[in-house]
N, C-alpha and C positions, 0 to 999 in steps of 0.2 A: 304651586308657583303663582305668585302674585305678575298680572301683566297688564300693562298699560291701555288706556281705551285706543290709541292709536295702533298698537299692535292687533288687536283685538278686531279693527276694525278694517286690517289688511289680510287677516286670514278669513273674514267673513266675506269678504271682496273677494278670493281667491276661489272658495267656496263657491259662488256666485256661478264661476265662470269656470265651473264642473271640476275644478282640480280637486285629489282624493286628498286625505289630511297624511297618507303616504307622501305625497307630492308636495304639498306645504310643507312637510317636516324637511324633505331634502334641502329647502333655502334656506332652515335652520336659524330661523327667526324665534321657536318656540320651539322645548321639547314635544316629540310626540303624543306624550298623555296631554297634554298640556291644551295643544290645538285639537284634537277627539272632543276635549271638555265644553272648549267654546263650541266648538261645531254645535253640538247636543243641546248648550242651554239654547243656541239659536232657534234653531227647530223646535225647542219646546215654549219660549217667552218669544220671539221673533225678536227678540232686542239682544244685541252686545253688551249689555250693562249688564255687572254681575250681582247678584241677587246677597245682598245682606245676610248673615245667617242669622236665625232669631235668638240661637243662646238659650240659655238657661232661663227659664221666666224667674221675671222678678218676685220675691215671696213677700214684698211688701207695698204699701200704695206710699204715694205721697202726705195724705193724710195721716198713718203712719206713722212714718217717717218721722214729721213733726212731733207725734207725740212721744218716739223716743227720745229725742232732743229735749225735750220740757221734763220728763222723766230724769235726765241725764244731769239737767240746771240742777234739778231740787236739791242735789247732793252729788256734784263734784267729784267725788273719793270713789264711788258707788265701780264697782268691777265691772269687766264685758258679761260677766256671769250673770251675775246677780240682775245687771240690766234686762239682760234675753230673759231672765226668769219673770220678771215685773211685765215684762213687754208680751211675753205670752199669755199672764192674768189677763191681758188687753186684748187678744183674742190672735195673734200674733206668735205662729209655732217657726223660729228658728234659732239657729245654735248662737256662741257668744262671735263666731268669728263674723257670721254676717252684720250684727251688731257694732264691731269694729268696724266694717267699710263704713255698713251708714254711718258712724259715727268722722268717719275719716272723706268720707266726701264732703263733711261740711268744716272739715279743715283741724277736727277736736282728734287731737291724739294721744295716749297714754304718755305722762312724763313724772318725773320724782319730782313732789313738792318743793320747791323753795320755801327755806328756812328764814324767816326775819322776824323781828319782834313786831306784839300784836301793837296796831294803832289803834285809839278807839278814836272814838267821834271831834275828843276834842284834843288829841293829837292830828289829828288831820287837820284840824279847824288850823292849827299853831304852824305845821307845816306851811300852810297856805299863806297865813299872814308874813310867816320868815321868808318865802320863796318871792312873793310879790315886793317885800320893803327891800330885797337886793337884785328884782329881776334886772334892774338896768345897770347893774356892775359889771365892768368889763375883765380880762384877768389881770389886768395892770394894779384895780383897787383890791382883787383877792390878795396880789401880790405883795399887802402890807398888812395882809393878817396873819398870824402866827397860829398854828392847829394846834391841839394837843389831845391824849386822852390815855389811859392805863390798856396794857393789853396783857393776856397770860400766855407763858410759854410752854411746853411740855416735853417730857423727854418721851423718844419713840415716835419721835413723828407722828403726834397725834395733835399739832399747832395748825396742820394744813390736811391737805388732799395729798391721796399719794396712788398714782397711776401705776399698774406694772401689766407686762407683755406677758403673756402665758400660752403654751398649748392646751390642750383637753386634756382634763384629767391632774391638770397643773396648781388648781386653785390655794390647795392647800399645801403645796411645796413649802419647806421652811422660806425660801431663796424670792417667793414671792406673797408672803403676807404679807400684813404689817404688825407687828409687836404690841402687844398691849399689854398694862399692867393693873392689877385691880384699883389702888391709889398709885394713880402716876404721879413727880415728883412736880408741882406747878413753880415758875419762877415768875412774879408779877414785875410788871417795870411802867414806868411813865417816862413818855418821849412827847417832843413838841418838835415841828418843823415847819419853813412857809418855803414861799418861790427862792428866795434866796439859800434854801438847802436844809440837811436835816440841821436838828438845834441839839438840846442837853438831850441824854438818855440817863434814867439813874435805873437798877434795879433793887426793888423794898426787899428786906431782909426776911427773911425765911418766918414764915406766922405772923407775918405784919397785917393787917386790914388797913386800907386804907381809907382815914378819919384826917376830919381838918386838921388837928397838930400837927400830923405827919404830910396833908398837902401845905402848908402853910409852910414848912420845912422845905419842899421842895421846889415850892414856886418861887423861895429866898434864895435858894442856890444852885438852883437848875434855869428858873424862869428869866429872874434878872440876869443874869451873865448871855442868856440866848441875845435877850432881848438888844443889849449891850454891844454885843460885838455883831451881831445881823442888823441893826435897826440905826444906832448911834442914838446920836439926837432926833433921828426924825420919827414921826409920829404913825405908830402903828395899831392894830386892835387884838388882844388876845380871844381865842374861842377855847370853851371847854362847855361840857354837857350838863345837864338838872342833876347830877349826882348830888346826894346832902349832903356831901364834906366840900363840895364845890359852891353849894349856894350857902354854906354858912355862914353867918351873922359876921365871924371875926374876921372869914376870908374877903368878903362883901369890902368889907371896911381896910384892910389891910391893901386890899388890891385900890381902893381909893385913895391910899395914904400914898401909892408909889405912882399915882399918875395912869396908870394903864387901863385903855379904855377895854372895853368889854363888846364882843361881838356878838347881836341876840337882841332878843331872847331867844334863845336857843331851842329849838321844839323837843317834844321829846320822844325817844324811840325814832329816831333818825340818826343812827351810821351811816346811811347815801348819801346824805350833805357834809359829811367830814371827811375829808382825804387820805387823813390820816390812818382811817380804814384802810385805804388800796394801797398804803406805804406799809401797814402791820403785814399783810397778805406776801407782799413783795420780802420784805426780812424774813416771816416766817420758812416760807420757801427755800432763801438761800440758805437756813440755816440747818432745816432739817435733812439735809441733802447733803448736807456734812455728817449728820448722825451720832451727833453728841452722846456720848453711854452714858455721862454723868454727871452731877447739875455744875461742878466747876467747870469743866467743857461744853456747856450749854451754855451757861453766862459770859465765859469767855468769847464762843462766836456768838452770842447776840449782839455785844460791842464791838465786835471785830466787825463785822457783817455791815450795823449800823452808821458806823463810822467811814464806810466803803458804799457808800448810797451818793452817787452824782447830784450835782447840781440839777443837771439835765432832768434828770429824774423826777426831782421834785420841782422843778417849775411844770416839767408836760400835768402832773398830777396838778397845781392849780390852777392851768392853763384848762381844765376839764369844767372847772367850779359854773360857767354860765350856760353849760350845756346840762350839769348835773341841776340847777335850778330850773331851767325851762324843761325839763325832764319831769320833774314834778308836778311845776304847774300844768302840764299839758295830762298827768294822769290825775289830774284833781286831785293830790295829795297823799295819793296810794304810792307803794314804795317805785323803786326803780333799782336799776341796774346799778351796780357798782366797782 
């Protein structure tokens, strides 16, 4: 039993003044073993202060220390295992668990990689020049850009993440996988939306790739009508990504013919800077959570779904755009959250 230096320091008092630790125990301020204990260390240290225990010695120095950490940079991925094994050549004999503390006292803890596409040098560079030429846009000016980009669907709820609750032993219950198929059946679609709400959604026909004929198509009968009834007359910016059917020559020029200014350059290997990203996440979810069995019932709730996305919605998503740019520039142009 842990006890206070004030208590500690009325049974030593008591002590003093010949009472037995019988006799302190009847006032019942401390159990029995309890007052015997302090009595003893008194007589043995002459102090009330209770002695530290020393614990288990530490089996590494600071020096160390350090160099498990520099061992740990060079390769990121490297297991607790594998580390204690390396750390031992270094003259350093213990197991992978102690390995994790020190690695856990300096704040480093095992997690599953994030997935996003590579940047190189001069993706970075283009992030950095996009992030600084709109750092001082407020959501008011995102609020007259129009997003857009293609996303793939898939039957089996294999479009998102899928959580389930299980006991031991439950893992592989039918009632809790998820389903997979060796070719699952893909449905691709291209949608556009801004602050004022989603816009067209079309889905491409089964074995379509998407090539400038076929955007060029779409941006005629999906783009202009968005553009149309969200914008009127007044003057807004399309965004879309360096895909080659997007920077082609004929689209280049065709999107010049109709007036429509162009947001960009657009970096590339950057879905964090597009919204439209956290709008595909947010449909995906509603829709596999219906659990469409078949690709008519999978196309049907994607336009069901999509056509049921609030205003509200998509304004908070471009209401997000000057926090998502000052996000980048403050990691010098490595990815961010999304």
């Amino acid at each position: 039993m842990v006890t206070c230096k004030e208590t500690r320091a009325v049974i030593i008092a008591l002590h003093k003044k010949s009472f037995t630790g019988k006799d302190i125990a009847a006032s019942k301020i401390a159990p029995k073993s309890t007052i015997y204990r302090i009595i003893k260390n008194y007589k043995e240290s002459g102090s009330i202060v209770v002695k530290k225990a020393s614990g288990h010695p530490r089996k590494s120095s600071k020096r160390q220390d350090c160099l498990l950490k520099m061992i740990q940079l060079r390769d990121q991925g490297t297991t607790s295992t594998e580390l204690a094994q390396e750390w031992q050549q270094a003259g350093v004999s213990t197991s992978a668990r102690t390995v994790r503390r020190r690695l856990l006292e300096d704040g480093l803890v095992s997690r599953r990689a994030a997935k996003k596409p590579l940047l190189s040098r001069k993706n970075i560079r283009d992030r950095l020049i996009f992030c600084k030429r709109y750092r001082d846009w407020t959501a008011e000016d995102w609020g007259k850009v129009i997003f857009s980009d293609e996303s793939p669907f898939r039957l089996f709820g294999a479009s998102g993440k899928k959580l389930v609750r299980r006991r031991q032993g439950e893992r592989y219950h039918q009632s809790r996988v998820m389903p997979t198929v060796k070719h699952p059946e893909t449905i691709h679609v291209w949608g556009c939306f801004s602050a004022k709400g989603v816009g067209s959604l079309t889905i491409l026909p089964k074995n379509t790739a998407m090539n400038k004929e076929w955007y060029q198509h779409i941006l005629r009968e999906q783009l202009l009508p968005t553009i149309q009834e969200q914008f009127g007359d007044e003057q807004c910016l399309f965004q879309h990504d360096g895909a080659p059917c997007h920077n082609a020559k004929v689209i280049t020029k065709w999107l010049g013919e109709q007036n429509i200014n162009i947001l960009g350059p657009w970096p590339g290997n950057s879905p964090d800077l597009n919204s439209i990203e956290n709008l595909w996440s947010i449909l995906k979810r509603r829709v596999d959570k219906q659990k469409p069995t078949n690709s008519d019932k999978l196309q049907a709730l994607i336009m069901q779904e999509w056509a049921a996305i609030s205003q509200d919605v998509a304004q908070k998503l471009i209401d997000s755009m000057p926090g998502q740019i000052a996000e980048v520039l403050k990691k010098k142009g490595q990815h961010c959250k999304y």
